[in-house]
N, C-alpha and C positions, 0 to 999 in steps of 0.2 A: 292030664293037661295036654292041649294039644302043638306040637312045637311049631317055633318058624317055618319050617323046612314044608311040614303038613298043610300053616297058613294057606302058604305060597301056593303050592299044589294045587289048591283048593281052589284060591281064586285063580290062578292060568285056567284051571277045566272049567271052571266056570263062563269066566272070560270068553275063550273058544265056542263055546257051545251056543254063547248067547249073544257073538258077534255077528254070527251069520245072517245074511240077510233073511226076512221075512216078504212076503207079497200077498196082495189083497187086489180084487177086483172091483167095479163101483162104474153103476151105468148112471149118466145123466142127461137129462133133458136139454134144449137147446136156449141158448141167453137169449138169443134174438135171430131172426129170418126174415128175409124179403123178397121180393123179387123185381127183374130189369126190366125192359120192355124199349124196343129197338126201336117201335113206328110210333109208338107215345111215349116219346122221352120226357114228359112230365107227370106220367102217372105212376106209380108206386103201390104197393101191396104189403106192408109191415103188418097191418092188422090183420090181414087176411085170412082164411082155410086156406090155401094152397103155395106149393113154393112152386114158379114154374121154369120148366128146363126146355130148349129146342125150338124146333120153329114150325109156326103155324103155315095152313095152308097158303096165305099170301106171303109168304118167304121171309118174315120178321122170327130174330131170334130175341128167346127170352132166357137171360139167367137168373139162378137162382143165388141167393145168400145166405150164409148160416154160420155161427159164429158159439160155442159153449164156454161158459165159464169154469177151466180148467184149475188153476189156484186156489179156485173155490172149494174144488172138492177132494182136491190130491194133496196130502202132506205136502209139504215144501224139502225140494234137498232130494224125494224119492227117483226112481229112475222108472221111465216107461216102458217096458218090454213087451206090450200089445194094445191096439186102437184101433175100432171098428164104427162104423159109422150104419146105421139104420134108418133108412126110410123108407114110409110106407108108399104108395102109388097108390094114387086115388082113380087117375081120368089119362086119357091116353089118343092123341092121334094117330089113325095109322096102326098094321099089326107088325112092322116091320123091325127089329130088333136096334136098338141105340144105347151108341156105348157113351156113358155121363162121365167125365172126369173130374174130381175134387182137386180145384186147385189153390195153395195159399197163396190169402190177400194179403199184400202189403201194406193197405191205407184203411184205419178205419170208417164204418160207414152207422147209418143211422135207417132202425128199425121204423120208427113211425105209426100212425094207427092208418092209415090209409089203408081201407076196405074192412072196417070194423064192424062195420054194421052188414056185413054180408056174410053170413054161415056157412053157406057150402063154396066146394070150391067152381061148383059148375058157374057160366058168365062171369068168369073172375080172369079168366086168362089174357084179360088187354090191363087187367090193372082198376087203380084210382087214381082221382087227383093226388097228386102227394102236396104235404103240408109241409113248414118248416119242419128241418133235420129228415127227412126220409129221402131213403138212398131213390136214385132214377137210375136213366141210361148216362145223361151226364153226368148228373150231378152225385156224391157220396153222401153231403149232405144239403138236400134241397133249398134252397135258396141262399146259400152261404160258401159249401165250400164242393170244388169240381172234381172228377177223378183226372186223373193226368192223361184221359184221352174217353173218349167213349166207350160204352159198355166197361169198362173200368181196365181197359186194355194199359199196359206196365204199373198196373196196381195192383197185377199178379202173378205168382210165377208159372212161366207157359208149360211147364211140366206140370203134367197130374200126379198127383203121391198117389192117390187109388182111382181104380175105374172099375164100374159096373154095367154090367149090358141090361138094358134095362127091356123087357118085353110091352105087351099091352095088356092091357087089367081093366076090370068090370066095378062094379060099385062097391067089392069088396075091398079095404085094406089088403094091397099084396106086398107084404116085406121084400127088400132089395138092402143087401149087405156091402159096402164098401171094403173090405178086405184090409188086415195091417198089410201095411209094407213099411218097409226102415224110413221111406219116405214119410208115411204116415204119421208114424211114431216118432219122427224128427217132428213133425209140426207140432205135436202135444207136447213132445217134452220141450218144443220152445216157447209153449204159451206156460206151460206152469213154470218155467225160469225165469222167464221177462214177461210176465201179465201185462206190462200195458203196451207190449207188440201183440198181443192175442188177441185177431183182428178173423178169423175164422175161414172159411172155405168159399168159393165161387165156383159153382155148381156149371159147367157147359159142355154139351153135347162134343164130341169130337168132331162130327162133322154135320156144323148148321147148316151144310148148299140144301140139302134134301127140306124140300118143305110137307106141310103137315106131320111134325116128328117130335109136335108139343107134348112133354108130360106133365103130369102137376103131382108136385107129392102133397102128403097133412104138412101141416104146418104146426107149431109147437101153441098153437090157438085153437086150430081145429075143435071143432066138440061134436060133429054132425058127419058122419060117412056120405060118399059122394049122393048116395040115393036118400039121405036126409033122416036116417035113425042116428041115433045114439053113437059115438065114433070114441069105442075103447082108446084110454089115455096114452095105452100103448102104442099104438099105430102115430104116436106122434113122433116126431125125432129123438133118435138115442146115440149116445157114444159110448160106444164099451169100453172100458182100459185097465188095463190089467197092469199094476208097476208091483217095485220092489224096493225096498228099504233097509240099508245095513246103519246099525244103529252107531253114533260118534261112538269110537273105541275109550273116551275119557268119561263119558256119560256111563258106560257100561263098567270099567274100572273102576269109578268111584260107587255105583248104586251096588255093585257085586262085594268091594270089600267091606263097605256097611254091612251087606247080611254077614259077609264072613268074619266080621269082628261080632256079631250077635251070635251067631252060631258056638265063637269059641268061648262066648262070655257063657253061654249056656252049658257049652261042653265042660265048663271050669263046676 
């Protein structure tokens, strides 16, 4: 028979052993992207192949939008300890190197089908008409609600959490990695805490003077690479994140002395 004293034992090493936290990794696709467009501030890109960043040869900046549904795929309660951002680059003005910063939006905005019916992303870089609810340069959501300034200027925060230098690229899919930073991983772990603040990133060049310095990345619709084959589903946008989860210490006290009353009832 096995005593008190042995119970106890049993379940503390248990306890211990099975408190610690665990971590798991988990890439996802993007909930919504779009794009701005400075010299047609009513046209829109939700639907589109392309998200686009920089600015064209006539000196108009375009940004980009991109937002993932983080509570969706992360436990609730977990803690983030790495977040990575992937996008592919389709098309590229210019061989000259540009550094893209991700920065959190404050306000949310609306995707749209504007430019649905257009597969590649080549003649897509001024845009569509945008329809009700698709984000513009004004507007967050087109015909109803504004951002707090143009181009969505104090809708975001003016620090980047990551930045990538972005090169120039051919009709192949060329991945570009956004790097964690604590900054990064502050924006994930506050969309899986407050989902309905997870309002996602605003993609802008650090310095728009320089004109023809347009990129276009896939877009999370893409299905056609820039020279019009087949466009792997990976080359679409991804968020890597890697968290961690230590389990309630009452959830684990009670599921642990359960077995250990089964255990002693067997030992009997």
């Amino acid at each position: 028979m096995s005593s008190p004293r042995t119970l106890l034992a049993l379940v503390l090493a248990l306890t211990l052993g099975a408190s610690s936290a665990w971590s798991a990794s988990i890439t996802i696709g993007a909930s919504k992207d779009n794009s701005i467009f400075q010299d047609l501030a009513a046209n829109s890109a939700g639907g589109a192949a392309g998200i686009f960043v920089g600015t064209t040869v006539t000196g108009s900046p375009r940004r980009g939008l991109i937002a993932f549904d983080v509570a969706g795929s992360v436990p609730a309660g977990a803690t983030i300890t790495s977040a990575q951002l992937t996008l592919n680059l389709a098309l590229s003005r210019g061989a000259s190197k540009q550094t893209v910063g991700l920065h959190r939006l404050l306000a949310d905005w609306g995707e749209g089908t504007a430019g649905n019916s257009n597969l590649t992303v080549q003649n897509s870089g001024g845009g569509f008409a945008a329809g009700a609810g698709d984000a513009t340069w004004n507007q967050r959501y087109f015909g109803s609600t504004a951002w707090s300034n143009p181009g969505a200027i104090g809708d975001f925060d003016p620090s980047a959490s990551s930045s990538a230098a972005i090169e120039s690229a051919g009709v192949n899919p060329t991945p570009y990695d956004w790097l964690s930073t604590p900054e990064l991983v502050g924006d994930v772990q506050s969309w899986l805490d407050n989902p309905v603040a997870s309002f996602g990133w605003i993609l802008i060049n650090a310095n728009e003077t320089p004109s023809g310095s347009a990129r276009a990345f896939f877009s999370r619709l893409a299905t056609v690479n820039a020279g019009g084959d087949p466009l792997d589903p990976s080359a679409r946008p991804a968020l890597t994140i890697t968290y961690s989860i230590v389990p309630e210490p009452s959830t684990v006290v009670l599921s642990l002395l359960s077995g250990a009353v089964v255990f002693v009832v067997r030992r009997r």
